[in-house]
C-alpha positions in Angstrom: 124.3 113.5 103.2 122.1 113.5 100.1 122.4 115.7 97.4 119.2 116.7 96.2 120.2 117.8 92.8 121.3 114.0 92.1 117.8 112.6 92.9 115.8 111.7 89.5 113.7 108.5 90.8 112.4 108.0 94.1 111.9 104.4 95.8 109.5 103.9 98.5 108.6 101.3 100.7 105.4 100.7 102.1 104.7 99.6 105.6 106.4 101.8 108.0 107.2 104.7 105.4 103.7 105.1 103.4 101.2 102.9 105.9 101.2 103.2 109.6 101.9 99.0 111.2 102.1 97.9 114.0 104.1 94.2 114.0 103.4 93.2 117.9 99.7 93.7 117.5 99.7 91.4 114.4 102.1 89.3 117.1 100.1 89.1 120.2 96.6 88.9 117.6 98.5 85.7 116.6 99.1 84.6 120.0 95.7 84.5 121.2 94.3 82.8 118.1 97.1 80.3 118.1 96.9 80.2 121.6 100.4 79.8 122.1 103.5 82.7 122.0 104.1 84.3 118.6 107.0 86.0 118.6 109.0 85.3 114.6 112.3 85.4 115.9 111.4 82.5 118.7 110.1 80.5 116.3 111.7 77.0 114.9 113.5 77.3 112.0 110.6 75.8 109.5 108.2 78.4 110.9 110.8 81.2 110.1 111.2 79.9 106.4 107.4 79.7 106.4 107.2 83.2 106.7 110.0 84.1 104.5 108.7 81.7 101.8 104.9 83.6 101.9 107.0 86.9 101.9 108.7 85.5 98.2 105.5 84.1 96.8 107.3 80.1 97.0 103.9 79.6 98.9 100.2 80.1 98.8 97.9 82.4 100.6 95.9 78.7 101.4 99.6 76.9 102.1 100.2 79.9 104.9 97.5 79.8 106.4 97.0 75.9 106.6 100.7 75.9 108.2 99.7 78.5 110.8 96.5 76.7 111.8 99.1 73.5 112.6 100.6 75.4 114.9 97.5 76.0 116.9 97.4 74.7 120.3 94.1 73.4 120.8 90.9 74.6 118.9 92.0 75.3 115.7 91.1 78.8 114.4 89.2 79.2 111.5 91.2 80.3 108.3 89.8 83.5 108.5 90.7 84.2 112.2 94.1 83.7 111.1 94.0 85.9 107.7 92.5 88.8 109.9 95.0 88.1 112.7 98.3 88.4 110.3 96.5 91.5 109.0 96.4 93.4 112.3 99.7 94.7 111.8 98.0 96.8 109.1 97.0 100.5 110.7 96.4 103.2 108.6 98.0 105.7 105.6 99.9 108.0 107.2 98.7 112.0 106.4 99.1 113.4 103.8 101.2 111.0 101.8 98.2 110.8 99.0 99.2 114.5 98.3 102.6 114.2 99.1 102.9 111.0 96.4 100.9 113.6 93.8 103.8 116.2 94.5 107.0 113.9 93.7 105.6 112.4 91.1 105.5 115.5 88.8 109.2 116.5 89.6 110.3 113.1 90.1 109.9 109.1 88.8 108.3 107.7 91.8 108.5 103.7 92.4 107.5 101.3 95.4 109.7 98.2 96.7 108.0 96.4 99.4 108.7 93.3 101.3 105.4 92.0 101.5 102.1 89.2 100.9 99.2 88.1 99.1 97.0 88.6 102.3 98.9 92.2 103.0 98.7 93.3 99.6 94.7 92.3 99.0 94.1 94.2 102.7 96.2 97.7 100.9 93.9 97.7 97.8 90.8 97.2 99.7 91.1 99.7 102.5 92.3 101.9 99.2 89.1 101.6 97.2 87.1 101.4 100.3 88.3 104.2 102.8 90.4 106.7 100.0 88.4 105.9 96.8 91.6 105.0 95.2 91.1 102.4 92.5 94.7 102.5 90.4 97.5 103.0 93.7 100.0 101.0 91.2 99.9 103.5 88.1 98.7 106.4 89.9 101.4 107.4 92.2 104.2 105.2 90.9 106.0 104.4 87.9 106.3 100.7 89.0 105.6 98.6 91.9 107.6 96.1 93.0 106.1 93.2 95.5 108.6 90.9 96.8 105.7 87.9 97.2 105.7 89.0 92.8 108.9 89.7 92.2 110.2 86.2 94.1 112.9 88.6 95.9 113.0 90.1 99.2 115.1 93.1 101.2 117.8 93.4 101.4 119.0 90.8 99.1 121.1 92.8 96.3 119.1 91.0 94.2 116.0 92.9 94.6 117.7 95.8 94.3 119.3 95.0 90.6 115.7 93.7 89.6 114.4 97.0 90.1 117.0 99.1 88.2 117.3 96.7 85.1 113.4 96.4 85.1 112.7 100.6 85.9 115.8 101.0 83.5 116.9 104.0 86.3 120.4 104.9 87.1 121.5 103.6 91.1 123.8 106.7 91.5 120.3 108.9 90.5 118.1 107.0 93.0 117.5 107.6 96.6 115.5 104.7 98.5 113.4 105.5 101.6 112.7 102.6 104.0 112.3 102.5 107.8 114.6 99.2 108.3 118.6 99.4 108.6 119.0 96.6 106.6 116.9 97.5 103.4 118.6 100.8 103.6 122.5 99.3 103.9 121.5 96.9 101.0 120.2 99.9 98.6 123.3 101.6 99.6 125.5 98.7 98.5 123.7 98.4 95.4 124.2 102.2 94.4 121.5 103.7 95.6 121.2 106.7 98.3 119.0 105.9 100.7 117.6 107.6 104.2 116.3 105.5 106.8 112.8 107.0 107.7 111.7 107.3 111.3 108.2 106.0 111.4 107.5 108.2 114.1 108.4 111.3 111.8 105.6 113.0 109.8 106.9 111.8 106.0 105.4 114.9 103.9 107.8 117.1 106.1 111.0 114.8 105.7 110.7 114.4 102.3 110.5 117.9 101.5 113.5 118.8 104.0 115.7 116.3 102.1 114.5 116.9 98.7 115.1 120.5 99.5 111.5 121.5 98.3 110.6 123.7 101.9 
């Protein structure tokens, strides 16, 4: 149970808690431009890393994408079939979290931590300016933002976690983490943190302001 009164900073991730995605689409998109099954936890083990090493910024946006076409069975897809097929996970902002961001940031220090990409991230700033006419997301809403593909960390590694609170100088026990993934939330719990694991079926504005204790 969280303790509202203990909450001074605020962590969110992104996909899943702040932005609506939808993984199998960005899967079965893959599939037919590959034109061949892809499905991340069926792959071989140097298609896993591949993944993991874009996720940590080891590897470039052009590296990625090269290593993807390889995999292609058949025709091989252009480089930007492939860029707009790994985007296609990417949906929509959820409602009402612009306003809801504005809120918590004038009672509390607001930060993001998301496991994410070059690609991912360029998609996020884009449909920003272009669709919500928001041209400063990282010092707008948040105190800091942390990218994993920037920071060379990923969730759930305690690392990540340990990164943020030396960098954000914030207290763990003072810090509650919202992400939608079981493991991110057990590995902000072992660092310190309190953390609630966010349906991303659930309307955000409302949970956050039945936990916080603000409704």
């Amino acid at each position: 149970m969280i303790d509202p009164s203990l909450v001074k900073n605020i962590v969110f991730d992104l996909g899943g808690v702040l932005l609506e995605i939808n993984h199998q689409r960005a899967y079965d998109t893959m599939s037919e431009v590959l034109n061949r099954p892809f499905v991340p936890d069926e792959l071989q083990p140097d298609a896993q890393k591949l993944l993991i090493d874009y996720e940590i910024g080891a590897i470039s946006t052009e590296v990625f994408i090269w290593n993807l076409q390889r995999m292609a069975s058949g025709k091989v897809p252009s480089g930007n079939e492939v860029a707009q097929a790994w985007n296609s996970m990417l949906i929509d902002w959820n409602p009402g979290i612009f306003e809801l961001l504005d809120l918590l940031k004038e009672r509390f220090t607001v930060f993001l931590l998301s496991n994410t990409n070059e690609l991912h991230l360029q998609w996020v700033r884009s449909s920003l300016r272009q669709n919500h006419q928001i041209y400063d997301w990282d010092t707008r809403f948040f105190k800091q933002t942390f990218y994993s593909h920037l920071v060379q960390m990923r969730k759930p590694n305690l690392s990540i976690y340990r990164h943020v609170v030396e960098s954000a100088g914030i207290i763990p026990e003072s810090t509650l983490f919202i992400d939608d993934t079981a493991a991110n939330v057990n590995g902000a719990i072992h660092a310190g943190w309190m953390a609630y694991l966010h349906d991303p079926e659930d309307d955000l504005p409302t949970v956050m302001k039945e936990v916080l204790g603000l409704i």
